[in-house]
BATORNU-326438 format. One record per residue (C-alpha): x, y, z; residue in three letters; residue number from 1; chain. Coordinates in steps of 0.25 Angstrom, whole numbers. Each point is the difference from the previous one (the first is absolute). Layout:
N
<node><x>X</x><y>Y</y><z>Z</z><r>ALA</r><k>NUM</k><c>A</c></node>
...
This chain:
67
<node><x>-41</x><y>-21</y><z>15</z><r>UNK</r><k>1</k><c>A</c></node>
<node><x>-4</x><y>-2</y><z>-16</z><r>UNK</r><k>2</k><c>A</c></node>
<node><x>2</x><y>12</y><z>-7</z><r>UNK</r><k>3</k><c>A</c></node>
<node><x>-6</x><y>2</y><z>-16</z><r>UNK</r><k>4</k><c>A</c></node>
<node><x>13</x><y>2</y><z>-9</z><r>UNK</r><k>5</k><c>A</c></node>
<node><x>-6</x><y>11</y><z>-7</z><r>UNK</r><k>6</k><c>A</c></node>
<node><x>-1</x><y>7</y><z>13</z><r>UNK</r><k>7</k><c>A</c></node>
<node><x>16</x><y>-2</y><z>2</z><r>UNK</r><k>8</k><c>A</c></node>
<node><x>3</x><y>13</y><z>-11</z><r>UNK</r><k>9</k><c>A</c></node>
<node><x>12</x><y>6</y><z>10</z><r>UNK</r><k>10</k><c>A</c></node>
<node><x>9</x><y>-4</y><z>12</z><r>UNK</r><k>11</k><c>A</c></node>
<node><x>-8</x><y>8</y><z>8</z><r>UNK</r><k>12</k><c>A</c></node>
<node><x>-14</x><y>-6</y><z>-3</z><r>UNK</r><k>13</k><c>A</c></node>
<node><x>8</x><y>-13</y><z>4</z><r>UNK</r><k>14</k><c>A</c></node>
<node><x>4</x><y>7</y><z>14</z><r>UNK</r><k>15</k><c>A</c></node>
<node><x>-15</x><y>7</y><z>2</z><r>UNK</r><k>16</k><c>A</c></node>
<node><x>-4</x><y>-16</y><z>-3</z><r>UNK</r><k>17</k><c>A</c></node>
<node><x>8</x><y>-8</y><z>10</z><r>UNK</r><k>18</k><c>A</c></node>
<node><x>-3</x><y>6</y><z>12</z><r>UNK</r><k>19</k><c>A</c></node>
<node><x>9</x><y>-10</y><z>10</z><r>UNK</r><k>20</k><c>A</c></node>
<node><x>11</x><y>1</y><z>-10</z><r>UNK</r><k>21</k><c>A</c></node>
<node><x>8</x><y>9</y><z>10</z><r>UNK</r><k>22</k><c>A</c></node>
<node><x>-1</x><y>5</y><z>15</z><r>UNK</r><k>23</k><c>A</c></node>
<node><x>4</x><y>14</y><z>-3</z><r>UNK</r><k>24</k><c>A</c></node>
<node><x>1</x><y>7</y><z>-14</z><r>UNK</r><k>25</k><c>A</c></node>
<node><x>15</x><y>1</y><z>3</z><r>UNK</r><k>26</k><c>A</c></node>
<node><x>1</x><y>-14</y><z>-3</z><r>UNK</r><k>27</k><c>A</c></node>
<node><x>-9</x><y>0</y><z>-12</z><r>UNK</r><k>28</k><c>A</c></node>
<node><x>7</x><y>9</y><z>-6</z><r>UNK</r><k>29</k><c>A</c></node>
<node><x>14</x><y>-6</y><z>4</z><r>UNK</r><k>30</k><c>A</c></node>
<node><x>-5</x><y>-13</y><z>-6</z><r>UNK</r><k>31</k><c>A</c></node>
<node><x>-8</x><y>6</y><z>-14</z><r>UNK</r><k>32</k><c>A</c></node>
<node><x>14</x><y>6</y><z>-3</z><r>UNK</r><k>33</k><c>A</c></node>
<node><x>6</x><y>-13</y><z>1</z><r>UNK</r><k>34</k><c>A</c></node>
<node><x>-11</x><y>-6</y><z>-9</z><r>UNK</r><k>35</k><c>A</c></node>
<node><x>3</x><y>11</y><z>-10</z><r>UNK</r><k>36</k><c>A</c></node>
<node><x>14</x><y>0</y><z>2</z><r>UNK</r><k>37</k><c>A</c></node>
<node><x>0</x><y>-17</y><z>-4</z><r>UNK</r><k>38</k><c>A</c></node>
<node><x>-11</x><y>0</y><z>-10</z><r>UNK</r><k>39</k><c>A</c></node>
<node><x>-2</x><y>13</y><z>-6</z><r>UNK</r><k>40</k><c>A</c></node>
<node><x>9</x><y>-1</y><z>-14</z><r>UNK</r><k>41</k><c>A</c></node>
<node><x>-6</x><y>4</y><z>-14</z><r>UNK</r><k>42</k><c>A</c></node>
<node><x>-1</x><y>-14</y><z>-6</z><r>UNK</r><k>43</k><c>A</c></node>
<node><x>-8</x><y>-6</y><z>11</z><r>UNK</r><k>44</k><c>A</c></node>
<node><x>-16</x><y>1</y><z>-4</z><r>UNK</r><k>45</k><c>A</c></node>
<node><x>-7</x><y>7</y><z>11</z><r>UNK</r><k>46</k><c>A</c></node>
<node><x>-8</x><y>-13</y><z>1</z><r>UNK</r><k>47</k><c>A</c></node>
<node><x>10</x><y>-7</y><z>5</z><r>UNK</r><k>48</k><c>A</c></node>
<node><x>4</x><y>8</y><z>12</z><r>UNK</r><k>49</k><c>A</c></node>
<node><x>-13</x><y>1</y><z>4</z><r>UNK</r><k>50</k><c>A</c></node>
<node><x>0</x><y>-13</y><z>2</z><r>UNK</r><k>51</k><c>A</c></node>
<node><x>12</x><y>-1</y><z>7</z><r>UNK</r><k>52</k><c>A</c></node>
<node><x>-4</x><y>11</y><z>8</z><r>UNK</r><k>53</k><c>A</c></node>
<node><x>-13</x><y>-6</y><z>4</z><r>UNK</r><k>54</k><c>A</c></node>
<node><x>8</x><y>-14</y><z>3</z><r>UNK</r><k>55</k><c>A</c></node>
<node><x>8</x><y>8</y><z>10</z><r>UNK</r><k>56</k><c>A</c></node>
<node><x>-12</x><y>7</y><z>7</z><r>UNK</r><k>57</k><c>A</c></node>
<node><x>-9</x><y>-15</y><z>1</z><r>UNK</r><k>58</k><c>A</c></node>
<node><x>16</x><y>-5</y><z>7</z><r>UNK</r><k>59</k><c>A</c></node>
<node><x>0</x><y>12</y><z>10</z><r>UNK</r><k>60</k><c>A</c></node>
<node><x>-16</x><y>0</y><z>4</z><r>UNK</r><k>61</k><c>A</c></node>
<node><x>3</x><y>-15</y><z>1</z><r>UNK</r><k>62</k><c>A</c></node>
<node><x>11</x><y>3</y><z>9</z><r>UNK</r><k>63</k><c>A</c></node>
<node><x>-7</x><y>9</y><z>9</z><r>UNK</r><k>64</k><c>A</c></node>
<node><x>-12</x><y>-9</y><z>3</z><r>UNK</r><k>65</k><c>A</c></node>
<node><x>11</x><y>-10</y><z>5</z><r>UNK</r><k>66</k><c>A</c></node>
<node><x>5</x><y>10</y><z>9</z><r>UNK</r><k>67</k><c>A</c></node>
């Protein structure tokens, strides 16, 4: 799913975005704290981890259509 990069203003527009990120909001949150964890540091530009973080959703959704 293609999503406008102006529409990607918080995490959780990202979540409400990519609905087959995660079975169960357990996971979302176990994996969006991980992401945050890893990327979230004060000299990082925003713009570069939402591209990341869009990277890792397209490698999930692809990994759910293979299943």
């Amino acid at each position: 799913m293609s999503v406008p990069v102006d529409s990607l203003t918080s995490l959780d527009a990202v979540v409400a975005r990519w609905d087959g990120w995660a079975q169960t909001a357990e996971d979302v949150g176990v994996h969006l704290i991980q992401l945050v964890d890893k990327h979230h540091r004060p000299e990082r530009r925003r713009s570069a981890v939402r591209t990341e973080l869009r990277a890792v959703a397209r490698e999930w959704n692809a990994g759910d259509r293979e299943e």
